[in-house]
C-alpha atoms as a printed R data frame, in Angstrom:
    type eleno elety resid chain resno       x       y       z
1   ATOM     1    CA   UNK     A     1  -6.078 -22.372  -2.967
2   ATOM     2    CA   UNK     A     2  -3.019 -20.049  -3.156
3   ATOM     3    CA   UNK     A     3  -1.558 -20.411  -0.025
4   ATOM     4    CA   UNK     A     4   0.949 -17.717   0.804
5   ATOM     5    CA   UNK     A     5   3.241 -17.918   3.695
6   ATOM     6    CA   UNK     A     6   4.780 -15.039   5.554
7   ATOM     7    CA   UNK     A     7   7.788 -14.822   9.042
8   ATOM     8    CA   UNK     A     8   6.456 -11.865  11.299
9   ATOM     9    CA   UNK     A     9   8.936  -9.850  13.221
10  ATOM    10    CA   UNK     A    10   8.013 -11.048  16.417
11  ATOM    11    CA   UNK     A    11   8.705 -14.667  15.469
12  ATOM    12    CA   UNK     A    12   5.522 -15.757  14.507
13  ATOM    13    CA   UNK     A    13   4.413 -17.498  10.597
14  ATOM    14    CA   UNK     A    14   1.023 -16.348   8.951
15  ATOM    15    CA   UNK     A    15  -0.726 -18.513   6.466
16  ATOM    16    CA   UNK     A    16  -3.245 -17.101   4.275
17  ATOM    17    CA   UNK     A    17  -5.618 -19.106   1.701
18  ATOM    18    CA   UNK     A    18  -8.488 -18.380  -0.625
19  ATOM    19    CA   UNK     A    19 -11.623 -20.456   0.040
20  ATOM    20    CA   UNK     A    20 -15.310 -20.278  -0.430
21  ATOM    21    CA   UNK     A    21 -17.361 -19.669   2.301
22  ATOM    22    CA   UNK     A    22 -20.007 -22.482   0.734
23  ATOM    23    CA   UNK     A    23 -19.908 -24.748  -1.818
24  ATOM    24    CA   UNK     A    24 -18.954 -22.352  -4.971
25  ATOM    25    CA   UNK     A    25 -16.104 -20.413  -6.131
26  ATOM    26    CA   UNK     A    26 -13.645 -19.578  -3.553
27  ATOM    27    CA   UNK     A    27 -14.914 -15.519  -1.834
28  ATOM    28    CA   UNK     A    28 -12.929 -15.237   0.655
29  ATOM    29    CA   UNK     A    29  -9.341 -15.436   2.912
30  ATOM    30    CA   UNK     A    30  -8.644 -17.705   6.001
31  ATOM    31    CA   UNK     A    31  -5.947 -16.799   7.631
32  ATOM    32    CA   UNK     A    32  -4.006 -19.046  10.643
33  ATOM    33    CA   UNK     A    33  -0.661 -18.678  12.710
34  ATOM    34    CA   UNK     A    34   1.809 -21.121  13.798
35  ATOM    35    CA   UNK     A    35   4.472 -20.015  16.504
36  ATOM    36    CA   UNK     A    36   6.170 -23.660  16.216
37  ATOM    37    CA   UNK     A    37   8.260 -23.038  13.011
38  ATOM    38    CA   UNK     A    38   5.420 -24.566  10.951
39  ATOM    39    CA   UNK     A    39   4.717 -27.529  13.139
40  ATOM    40    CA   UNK     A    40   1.179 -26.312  13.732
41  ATOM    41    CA   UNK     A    41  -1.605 -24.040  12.917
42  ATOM    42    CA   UNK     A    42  -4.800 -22.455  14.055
43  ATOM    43    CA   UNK     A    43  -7.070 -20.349  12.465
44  ATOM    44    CA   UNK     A    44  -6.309 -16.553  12.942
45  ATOM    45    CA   UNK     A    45  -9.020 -15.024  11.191
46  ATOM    46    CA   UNK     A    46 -11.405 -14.655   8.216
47  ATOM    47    CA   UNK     A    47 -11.242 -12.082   5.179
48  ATOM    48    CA   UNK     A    48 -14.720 -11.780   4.313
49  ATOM    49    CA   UNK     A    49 -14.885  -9.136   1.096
50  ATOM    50    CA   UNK     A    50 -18.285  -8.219   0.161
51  ATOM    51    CA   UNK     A    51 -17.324  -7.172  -3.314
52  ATOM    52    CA   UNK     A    52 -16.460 -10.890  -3.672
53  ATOM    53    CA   UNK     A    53 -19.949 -12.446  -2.599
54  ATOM    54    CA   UNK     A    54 -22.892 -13.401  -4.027
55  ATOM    55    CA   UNK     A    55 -21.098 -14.943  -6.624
56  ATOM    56    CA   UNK     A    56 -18.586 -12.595  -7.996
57  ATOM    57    CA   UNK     A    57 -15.866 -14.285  -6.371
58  ATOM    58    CA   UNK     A    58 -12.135 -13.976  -5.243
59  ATOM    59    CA   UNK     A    59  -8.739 -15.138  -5.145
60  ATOM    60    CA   UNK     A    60  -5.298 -15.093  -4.892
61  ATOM    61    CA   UNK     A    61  -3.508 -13.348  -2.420
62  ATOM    62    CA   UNK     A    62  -0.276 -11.308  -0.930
63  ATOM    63    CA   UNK     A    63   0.573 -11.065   2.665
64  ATOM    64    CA   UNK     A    64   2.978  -8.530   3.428
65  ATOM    65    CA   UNK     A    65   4.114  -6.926   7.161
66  ATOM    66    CA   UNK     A    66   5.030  -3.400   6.622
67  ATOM    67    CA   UNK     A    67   8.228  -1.879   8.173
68  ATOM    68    CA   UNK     A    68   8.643   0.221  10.946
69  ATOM    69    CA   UNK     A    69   6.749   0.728  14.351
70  ATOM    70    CA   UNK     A    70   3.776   0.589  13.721
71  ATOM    71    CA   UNK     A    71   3.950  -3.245  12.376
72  ATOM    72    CA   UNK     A    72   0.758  -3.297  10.316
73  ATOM    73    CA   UNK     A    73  -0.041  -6.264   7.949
74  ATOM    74    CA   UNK     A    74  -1.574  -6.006   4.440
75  ATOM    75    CA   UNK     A    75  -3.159  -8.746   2.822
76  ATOM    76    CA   UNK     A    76  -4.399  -8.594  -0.733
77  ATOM    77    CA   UNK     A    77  -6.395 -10.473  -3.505
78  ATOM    78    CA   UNK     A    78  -8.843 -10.172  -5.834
79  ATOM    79    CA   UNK     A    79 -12.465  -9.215  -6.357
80  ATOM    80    CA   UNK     A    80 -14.751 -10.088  -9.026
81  ATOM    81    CA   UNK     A    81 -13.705 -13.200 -10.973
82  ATOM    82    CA   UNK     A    82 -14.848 -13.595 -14.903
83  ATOM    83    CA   UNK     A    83 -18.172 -14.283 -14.828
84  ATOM    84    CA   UNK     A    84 -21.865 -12.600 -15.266
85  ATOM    85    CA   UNK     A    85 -22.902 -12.367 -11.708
86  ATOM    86    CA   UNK     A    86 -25.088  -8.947 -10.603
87  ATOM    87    CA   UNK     A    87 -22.277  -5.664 -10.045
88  ATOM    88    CA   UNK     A    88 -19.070  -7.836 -10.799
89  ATOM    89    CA   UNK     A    89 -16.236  -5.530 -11.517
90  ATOM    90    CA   UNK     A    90 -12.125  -6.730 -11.213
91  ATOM    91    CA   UNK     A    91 -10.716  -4.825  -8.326
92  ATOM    92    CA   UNK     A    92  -7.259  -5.981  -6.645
93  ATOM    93    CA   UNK     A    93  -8.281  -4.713  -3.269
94  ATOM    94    CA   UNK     A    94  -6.407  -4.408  -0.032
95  ATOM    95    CA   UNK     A    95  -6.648  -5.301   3.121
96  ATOM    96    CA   UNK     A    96  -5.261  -3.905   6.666
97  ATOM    97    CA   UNK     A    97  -4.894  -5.990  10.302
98  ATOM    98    CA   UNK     A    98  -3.535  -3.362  13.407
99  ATOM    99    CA   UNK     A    99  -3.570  -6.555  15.721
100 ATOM   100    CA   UNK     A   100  -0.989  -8.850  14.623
101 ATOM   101    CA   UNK     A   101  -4.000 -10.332  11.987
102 ATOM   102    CA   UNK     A   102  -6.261 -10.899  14.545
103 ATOM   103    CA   UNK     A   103  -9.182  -8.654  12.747
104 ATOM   104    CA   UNK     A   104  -8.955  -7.390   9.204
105 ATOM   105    CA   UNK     A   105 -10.577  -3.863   7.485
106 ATOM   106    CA   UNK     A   106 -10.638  -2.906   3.701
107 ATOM   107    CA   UNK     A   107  -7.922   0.164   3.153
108 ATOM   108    CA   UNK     A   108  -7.563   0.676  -0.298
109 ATOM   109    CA   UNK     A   109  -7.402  -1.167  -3.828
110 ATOM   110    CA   UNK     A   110  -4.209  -0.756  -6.037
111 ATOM   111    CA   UNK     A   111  -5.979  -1.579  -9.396
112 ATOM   112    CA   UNK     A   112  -9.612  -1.584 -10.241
113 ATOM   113    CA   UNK     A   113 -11.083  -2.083 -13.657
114 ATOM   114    CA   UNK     A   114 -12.292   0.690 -15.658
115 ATOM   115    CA   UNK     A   115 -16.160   0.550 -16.623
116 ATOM   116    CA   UNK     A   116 -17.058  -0.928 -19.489
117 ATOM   117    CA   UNK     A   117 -14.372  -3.941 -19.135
118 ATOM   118    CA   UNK     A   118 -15.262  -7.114 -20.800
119 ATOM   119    CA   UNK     A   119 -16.607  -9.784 -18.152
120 ATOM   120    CA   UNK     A   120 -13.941 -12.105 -19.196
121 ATOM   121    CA   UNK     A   121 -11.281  -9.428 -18.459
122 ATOM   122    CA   UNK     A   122  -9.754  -9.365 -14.924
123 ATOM   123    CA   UNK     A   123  -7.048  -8.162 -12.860
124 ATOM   124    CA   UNK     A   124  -5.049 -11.197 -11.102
125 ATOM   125    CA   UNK     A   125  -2.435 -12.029  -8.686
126 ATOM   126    CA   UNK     A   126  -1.608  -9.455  -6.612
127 ATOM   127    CA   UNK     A   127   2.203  -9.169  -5.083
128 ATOM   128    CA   UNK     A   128   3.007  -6.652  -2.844
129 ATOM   129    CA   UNK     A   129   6.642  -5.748  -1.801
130 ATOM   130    CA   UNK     A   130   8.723  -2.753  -0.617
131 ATOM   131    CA   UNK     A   131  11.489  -1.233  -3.095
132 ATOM   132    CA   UNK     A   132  14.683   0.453  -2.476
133 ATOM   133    CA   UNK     A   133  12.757   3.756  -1.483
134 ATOM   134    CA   UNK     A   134  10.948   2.456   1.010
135 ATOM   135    CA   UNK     A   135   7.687   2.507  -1.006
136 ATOM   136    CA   UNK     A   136   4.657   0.084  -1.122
137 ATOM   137    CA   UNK     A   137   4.196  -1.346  -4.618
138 ATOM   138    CA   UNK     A   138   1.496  -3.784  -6.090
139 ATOM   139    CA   UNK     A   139   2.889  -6.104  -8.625
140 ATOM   140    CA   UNK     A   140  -0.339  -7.915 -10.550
141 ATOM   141    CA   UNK     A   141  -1.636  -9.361 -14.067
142 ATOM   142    CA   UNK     A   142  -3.433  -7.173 -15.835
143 ATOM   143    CA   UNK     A   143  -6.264  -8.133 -18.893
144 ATOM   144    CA   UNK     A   144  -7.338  -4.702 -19.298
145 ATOM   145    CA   UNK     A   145  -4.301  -3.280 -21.304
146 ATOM   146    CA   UNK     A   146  -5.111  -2.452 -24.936
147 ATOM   147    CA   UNK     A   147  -3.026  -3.959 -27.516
148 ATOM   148    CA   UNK     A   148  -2.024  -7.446 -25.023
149 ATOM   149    CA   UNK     A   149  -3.628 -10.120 -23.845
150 ATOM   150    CA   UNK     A   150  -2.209  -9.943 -20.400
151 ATOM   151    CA   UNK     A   151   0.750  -8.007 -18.882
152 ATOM   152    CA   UNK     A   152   2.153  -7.115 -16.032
153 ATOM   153    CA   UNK     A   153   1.376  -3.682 -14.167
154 ATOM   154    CA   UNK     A   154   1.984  -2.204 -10.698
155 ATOM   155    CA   UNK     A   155   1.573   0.752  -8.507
156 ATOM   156    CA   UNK     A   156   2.872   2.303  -5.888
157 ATOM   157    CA   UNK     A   157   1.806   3.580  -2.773
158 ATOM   158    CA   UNK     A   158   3.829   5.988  -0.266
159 ATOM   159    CA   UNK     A   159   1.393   6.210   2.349
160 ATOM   160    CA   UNK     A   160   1.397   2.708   3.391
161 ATOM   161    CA   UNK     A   161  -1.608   1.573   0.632
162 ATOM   162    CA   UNK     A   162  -4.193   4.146   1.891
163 ATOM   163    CA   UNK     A   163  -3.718   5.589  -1.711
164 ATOM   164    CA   UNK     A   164  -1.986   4.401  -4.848
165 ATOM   165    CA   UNK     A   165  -0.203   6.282  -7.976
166 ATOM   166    CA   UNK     A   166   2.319   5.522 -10.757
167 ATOM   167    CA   UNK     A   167   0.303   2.839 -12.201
168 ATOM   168    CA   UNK     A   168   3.103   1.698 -15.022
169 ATOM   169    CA   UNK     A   169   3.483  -1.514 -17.021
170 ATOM   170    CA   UNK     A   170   6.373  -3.735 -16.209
171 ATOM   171    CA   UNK     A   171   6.366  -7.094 -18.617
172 ATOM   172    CA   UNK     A   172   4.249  -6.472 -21.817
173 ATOM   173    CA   UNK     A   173   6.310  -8.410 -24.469
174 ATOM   174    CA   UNK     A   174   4.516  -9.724 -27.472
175 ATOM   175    CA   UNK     A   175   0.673  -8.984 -27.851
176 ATOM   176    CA   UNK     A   176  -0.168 -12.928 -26.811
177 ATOM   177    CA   UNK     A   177   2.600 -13.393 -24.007
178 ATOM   178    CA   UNK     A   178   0.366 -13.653 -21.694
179 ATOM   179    CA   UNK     A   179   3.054 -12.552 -18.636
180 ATOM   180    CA   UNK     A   180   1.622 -13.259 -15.295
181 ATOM   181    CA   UNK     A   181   1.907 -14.275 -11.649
182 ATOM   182    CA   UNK     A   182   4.581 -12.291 -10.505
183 ATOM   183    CA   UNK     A   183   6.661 -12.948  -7.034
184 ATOM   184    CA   UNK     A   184   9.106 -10.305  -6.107
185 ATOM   185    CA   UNK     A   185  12.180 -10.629  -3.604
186 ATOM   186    CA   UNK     A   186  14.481  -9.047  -2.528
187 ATOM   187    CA   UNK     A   187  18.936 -10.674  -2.753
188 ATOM   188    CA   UNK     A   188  21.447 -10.398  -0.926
189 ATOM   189    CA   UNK     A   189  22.877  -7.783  -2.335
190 ATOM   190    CA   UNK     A   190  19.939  -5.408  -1.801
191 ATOM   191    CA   UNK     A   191  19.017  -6.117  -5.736
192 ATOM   192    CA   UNK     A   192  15.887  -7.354  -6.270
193 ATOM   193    CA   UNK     A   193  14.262 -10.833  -8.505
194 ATOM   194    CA   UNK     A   194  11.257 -10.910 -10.332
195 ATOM   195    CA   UNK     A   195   9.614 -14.360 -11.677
196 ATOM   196    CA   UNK     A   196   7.054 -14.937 -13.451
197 ATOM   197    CA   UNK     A   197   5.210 -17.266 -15.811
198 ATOM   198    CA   UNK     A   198   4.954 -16.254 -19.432
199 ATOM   199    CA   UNK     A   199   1.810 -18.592 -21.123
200 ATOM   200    CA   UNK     A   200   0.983 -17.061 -24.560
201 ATOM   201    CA   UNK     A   201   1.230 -18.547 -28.129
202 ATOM   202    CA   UNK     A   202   5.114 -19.604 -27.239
203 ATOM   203    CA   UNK     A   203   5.887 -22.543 -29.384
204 ATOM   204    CA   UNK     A   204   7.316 -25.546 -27.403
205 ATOM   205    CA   UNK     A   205   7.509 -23.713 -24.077
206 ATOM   206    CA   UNK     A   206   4.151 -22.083 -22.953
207 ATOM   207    CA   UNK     A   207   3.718 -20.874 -19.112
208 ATOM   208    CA   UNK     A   208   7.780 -21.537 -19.060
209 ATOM   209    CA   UNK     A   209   8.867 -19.476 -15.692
210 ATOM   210    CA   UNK     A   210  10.841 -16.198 -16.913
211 ATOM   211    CA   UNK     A   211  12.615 -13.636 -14.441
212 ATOM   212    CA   UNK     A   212  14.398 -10.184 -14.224
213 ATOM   213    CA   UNK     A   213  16.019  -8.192 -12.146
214 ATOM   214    CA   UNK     A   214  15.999  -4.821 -10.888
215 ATOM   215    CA   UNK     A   215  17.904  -2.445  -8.506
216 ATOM   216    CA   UNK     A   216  15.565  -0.685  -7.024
217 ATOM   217    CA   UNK     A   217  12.353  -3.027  -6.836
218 ATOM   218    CA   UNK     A   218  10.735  -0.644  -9.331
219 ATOM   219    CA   UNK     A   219  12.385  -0.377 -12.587
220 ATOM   220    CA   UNK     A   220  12.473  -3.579 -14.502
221 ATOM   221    CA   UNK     A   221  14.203  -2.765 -17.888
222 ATOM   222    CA   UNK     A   222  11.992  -2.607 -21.005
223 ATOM   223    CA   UNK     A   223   8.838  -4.308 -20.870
224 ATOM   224    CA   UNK     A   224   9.244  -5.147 -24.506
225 ATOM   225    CA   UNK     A   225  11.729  -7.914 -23.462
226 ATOM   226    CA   UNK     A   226  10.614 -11.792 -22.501
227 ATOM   227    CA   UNK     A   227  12.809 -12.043 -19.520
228 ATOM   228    CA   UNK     A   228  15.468 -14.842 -18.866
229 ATOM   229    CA   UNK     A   229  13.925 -18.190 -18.849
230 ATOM   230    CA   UNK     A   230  14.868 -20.808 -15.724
231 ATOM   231    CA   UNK     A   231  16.472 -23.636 -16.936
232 ATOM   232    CA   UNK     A   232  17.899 -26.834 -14.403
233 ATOM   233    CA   UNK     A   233  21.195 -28.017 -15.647
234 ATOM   234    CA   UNK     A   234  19.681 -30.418 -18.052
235 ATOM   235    CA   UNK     A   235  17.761 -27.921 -19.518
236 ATOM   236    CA   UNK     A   236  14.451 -28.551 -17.992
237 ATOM   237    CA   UNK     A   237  12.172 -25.665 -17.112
238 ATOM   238    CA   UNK     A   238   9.059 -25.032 -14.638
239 ATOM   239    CA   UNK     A   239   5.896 -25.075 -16.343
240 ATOM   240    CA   UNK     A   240   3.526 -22.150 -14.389
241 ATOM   241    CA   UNK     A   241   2.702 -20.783 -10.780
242 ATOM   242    CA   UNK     A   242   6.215 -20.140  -9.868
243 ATOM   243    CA   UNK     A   243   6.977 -18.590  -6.258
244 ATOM   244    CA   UNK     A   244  10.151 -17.362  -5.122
245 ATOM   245    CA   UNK     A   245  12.361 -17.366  -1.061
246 ATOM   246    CA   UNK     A   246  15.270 -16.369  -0.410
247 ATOM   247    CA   UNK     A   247  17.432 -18.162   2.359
248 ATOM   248    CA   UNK     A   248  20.720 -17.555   3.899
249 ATOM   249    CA   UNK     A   249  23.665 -20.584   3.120
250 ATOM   250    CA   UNK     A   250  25.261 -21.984   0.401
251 ATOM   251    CA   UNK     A   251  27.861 -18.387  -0.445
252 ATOM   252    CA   UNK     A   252  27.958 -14.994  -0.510
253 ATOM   253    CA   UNK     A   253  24.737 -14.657  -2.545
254 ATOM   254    CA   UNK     A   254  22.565 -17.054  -0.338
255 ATOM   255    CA   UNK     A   255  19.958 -19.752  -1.733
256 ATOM   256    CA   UNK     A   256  17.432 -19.217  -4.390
257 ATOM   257    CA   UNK     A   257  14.887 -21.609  -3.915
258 ATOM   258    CA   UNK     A   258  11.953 -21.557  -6.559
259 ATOM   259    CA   UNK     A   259   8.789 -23.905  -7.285
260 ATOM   260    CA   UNK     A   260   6.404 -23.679  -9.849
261 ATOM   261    CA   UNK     A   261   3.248 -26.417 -10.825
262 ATOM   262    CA   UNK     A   262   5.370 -28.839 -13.560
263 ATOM   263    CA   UNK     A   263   8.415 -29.647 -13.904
264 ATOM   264    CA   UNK     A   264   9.238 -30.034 -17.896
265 ATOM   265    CA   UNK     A   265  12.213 -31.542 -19.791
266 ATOM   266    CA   UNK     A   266  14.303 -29.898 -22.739
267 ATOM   267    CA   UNK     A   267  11.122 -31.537 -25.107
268 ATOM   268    CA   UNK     A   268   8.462 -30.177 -22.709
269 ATOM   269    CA   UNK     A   269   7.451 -33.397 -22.145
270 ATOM   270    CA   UNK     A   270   6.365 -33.492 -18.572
271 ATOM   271    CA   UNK     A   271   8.868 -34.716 -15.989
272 ATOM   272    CA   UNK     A   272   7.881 -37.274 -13.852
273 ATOM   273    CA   UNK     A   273   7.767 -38.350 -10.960
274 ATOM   274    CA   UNK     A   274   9.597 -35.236 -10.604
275 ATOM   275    CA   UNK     A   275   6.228 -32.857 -11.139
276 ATOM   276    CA   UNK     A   276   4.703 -31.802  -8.232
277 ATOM   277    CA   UNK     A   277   7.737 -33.101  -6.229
278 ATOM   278    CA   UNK     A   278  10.737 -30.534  -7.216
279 ATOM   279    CA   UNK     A   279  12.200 -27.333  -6.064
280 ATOM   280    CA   UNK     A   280  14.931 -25.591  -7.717
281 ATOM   281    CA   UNK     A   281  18.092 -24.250  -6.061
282 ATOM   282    CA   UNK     A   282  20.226 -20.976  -7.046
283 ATOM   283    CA   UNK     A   283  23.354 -20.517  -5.116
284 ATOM   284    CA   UNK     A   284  24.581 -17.571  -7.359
285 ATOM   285    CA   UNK     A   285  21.755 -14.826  -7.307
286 ATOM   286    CA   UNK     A   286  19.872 -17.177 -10.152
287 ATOM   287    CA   UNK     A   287  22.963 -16.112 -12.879
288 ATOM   288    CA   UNK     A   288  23.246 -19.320 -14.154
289 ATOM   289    CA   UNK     A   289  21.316 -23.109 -14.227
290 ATOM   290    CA   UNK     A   290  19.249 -23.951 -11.515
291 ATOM   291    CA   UNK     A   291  19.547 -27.482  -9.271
292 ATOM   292    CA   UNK     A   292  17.136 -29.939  -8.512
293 ATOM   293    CA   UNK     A   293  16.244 -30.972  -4.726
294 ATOM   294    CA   UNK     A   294  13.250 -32.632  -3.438
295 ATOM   295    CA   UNK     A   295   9.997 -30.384  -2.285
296 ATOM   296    CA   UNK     A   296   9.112 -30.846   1.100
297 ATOM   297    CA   UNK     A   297   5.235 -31.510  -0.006
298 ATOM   298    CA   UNK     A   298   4.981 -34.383  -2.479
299 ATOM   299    CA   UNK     A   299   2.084 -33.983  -5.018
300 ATOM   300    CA   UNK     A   300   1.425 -36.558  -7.857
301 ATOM   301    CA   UNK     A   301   0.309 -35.796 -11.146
302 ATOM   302    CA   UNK     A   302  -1.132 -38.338 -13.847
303 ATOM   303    CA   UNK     A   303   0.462 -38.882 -17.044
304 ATOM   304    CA   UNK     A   304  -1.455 -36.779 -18.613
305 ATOM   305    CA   UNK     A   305  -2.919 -33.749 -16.321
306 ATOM   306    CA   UNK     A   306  -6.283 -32.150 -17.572
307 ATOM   307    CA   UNK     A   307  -7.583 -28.623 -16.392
308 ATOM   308    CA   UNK     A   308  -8.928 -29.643 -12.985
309 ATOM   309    CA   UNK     A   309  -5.891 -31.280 -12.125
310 ATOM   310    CA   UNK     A   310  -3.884 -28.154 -12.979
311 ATOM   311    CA   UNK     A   311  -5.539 -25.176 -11.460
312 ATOM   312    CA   UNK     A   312  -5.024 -27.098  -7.646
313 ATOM   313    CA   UNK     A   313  -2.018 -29.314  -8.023
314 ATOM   314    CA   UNK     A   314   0.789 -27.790  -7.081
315 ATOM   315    CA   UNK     A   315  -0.532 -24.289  -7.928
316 ATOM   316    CA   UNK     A   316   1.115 -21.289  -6.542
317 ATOM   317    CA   UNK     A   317   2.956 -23.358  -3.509
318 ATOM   318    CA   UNK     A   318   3.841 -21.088  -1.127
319 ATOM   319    CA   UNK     A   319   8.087 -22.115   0.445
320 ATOM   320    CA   UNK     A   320   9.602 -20.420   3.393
321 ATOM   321    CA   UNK     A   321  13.003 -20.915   5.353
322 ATOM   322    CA   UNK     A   322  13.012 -22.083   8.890
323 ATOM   323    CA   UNK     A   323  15.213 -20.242  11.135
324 ATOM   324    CA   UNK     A   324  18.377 -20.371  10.903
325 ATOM   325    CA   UNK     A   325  18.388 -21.191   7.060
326 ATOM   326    CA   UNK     A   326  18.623 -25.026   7.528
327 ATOM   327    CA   UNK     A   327  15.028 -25.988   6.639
328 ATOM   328    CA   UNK     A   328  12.480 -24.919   4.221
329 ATOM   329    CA   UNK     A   329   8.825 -25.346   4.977
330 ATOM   330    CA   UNK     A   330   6.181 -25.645   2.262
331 ATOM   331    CA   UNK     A   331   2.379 -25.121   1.567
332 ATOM   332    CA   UNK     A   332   1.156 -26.451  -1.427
333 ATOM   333    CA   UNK     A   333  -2.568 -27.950  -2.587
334 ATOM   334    CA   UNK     A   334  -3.488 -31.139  -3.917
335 ATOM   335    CA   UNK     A   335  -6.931 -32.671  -4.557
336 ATOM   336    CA   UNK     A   336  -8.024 -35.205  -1.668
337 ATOM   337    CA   UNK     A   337 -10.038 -38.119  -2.188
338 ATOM   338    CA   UNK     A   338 -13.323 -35.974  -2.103
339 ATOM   339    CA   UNK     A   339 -12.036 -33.890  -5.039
340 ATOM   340    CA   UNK     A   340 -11.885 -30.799  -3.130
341 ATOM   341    CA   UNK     A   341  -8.572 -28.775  -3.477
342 ATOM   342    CA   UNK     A   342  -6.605 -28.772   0.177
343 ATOM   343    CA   UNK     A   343  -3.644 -27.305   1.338
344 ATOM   344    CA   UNK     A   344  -0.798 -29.498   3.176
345 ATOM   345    CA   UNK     A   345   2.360 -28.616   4.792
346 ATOM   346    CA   UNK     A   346   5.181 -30.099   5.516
347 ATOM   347    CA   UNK     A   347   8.757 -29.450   6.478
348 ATOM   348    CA   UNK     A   348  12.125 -30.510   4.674
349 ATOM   349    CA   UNK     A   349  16.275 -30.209   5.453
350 ATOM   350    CA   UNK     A   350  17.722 -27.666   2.801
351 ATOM   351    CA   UNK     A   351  21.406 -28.841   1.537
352 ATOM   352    CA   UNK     A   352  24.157 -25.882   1.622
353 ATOM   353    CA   UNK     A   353  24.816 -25.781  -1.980
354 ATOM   354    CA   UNK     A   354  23.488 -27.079  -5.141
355 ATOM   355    CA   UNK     A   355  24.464 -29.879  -6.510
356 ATOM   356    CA   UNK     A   356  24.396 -31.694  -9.999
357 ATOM   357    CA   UNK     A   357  21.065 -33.352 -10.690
358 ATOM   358    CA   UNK     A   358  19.658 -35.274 -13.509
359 ATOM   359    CA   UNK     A   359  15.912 -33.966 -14.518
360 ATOM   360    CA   UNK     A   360  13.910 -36.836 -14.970
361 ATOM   361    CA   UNK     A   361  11.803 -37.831 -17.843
């Protein structure tokens, strides 16, 4: 599950994924490399985080390589899912490679759960980035906060994550929002994007994708506010998971290209076929509506997608350009015939500019 995709320096594309180590919840990171523009891959290495066995779980993820000389790669998920098991405590905890991801050691956490917090309270979704200063900063989902159900926090690190300050909360609107899964990049214009999904008590358009913007990567404007929603140019809106590239082409401003797990119509009736099978195109910075072009992973969804369906379809797909701008490849997971949630890849042509669409229903 959560696939995350990341274009090293030297050329190379990492692929991380959470997965169990047995037959439970998924514990742990696999990580592989392809140095054939996504063509292939082979297994790198294995994140194996003790404060995620014997039962307490893991997931998510963030790869990120870190600037300058020293090119050092951070990976990042979480520790201790909701659920009873023996010394389980949520902890977003980080994770360094000094050998272009060969071998992995813990460095740091950038949130952990105070004592005392509610089993079924967590810390989720870790997103790391660098702002306009240079600085290391954790974006993540936070249960813990008093007075919400879920926000968004992050913090900050200036020593490359060996230690973290400045925890602050970003996206707190009302107390049932529910704001979560955040993806940060960085435009064009050196500005940078958040998205987000937004899954409270919102009548008619629950887990509807939001975003803001910010100029220096770490202010966000007042948390108080919802964000702009992500509408196509029918009005149709992503329903959860969303994940964010940027890609050179189409104008001044580049290519915006977004996915998230549905694909919903101005009703909220679920769009299909289109579900599962849709990304959305910006040419403008993501100012105004948003285009429809065809993902380059298909995934189907019934009529009527239940829970199980949900939390693997389509969830969290991971998009990154090819080089030179002129092809997008994709990661996203889909149940196989065994039931078990995989992840497939595949590679697509990306047109230069957006154009018209009709979102169908």
């Amino acid at each position: 599950m959560y696939p995350r995709l990341i274009r090293l320096r030297d050329g190379r594309i990492l692929l991380s994924v959470a997965t169990s180590s047995g037959k439970g919840i998924t514990d742990m990171a696999r990580i592989y490399e392809s140095a054939d523009e996504g063509r292939t891959f082979r297994p790198l290495a294995d994140i194996r985080d003790p404060a995620a066995s014997e039962g307490r779980g893991g997931c998510c993820g963030s790869l990120l390589e870190l600037p300058g000389p020293s090119g050092a790669l951070l990976w990042a998920g979480v520790a201790g899912m909701k659920n009873h098991a023996p010394g389980r405590r949520a902890e977003l905890r980080v994770w360094r490679s000094l050998d272009a991801g060969r071998t992995w050691a813990y460095l740091s956490s950038c949130a952990i759960a105070s004592d005392g917090t509610p089993w079924n309270r967590g810390l989720w979704e870790p997103e790391l980035t660098i702002d306009a200063r240079g600085r290391l900063v954790c974006y993540y989902a936070d249960e813990t906060e008093p007075g919400h159900d879920q926000v968004i926090a992050a913090a900050v690190s200036t020593d490359g994550g060996v230690t973290w300050t400045s925890r602050t909360v970003v996206v707190a609107p009302g107390r049932h929002d529910r704001p979560g899964m955040p993806v940060v990049r960085r435009l064009a214009d050196g500005s940078y994007l958040m998205v987000y999904e937004l899954c409270g008590r919102i009548e008619g358009v629950a887990c509807a994708v939001h975003l803001r913007r910010s100029t220096d990567g770490w202010n966000w404007g007042a948390p108080a506010g919802r964000g702009a929603a992500v509408r196509t140019v029918d009005g149709g809106y992503l329903h959860h998971a969303p994940t964010l590239v940027w890609a050179p082409g189409g104008g001044p401003a580049g290519r915006l290209l977004l996915v998230g797990g549905l694909l919903r119509d101005t009703r909220g009736k679920l769009a299909r076929p289109a579900s599962g099978e849709t990304i959305l195109m910006s040419t403008d910075g993501g100012h105004g509506r948003w285009f429809q072009h065809p993902a380059p992973v298909r995934v189907a969804f019934s009529v009527r997608p239940d829970h199980f369906e949900v939390v693997c379809a389509n969830y969290s797909s991971s998009l990154l350009p090819l080089s030179g701008g002129a092809g997008l490849l994709e990661v996203a997971t889909k149940r196989s015939k065994d039931g078990r949630c995989r992840a497939f890849i595949a590679t697509a042509p990306l047109p230069l500019a957006a154009a018209p669409d009709r979102t169908q229903g």
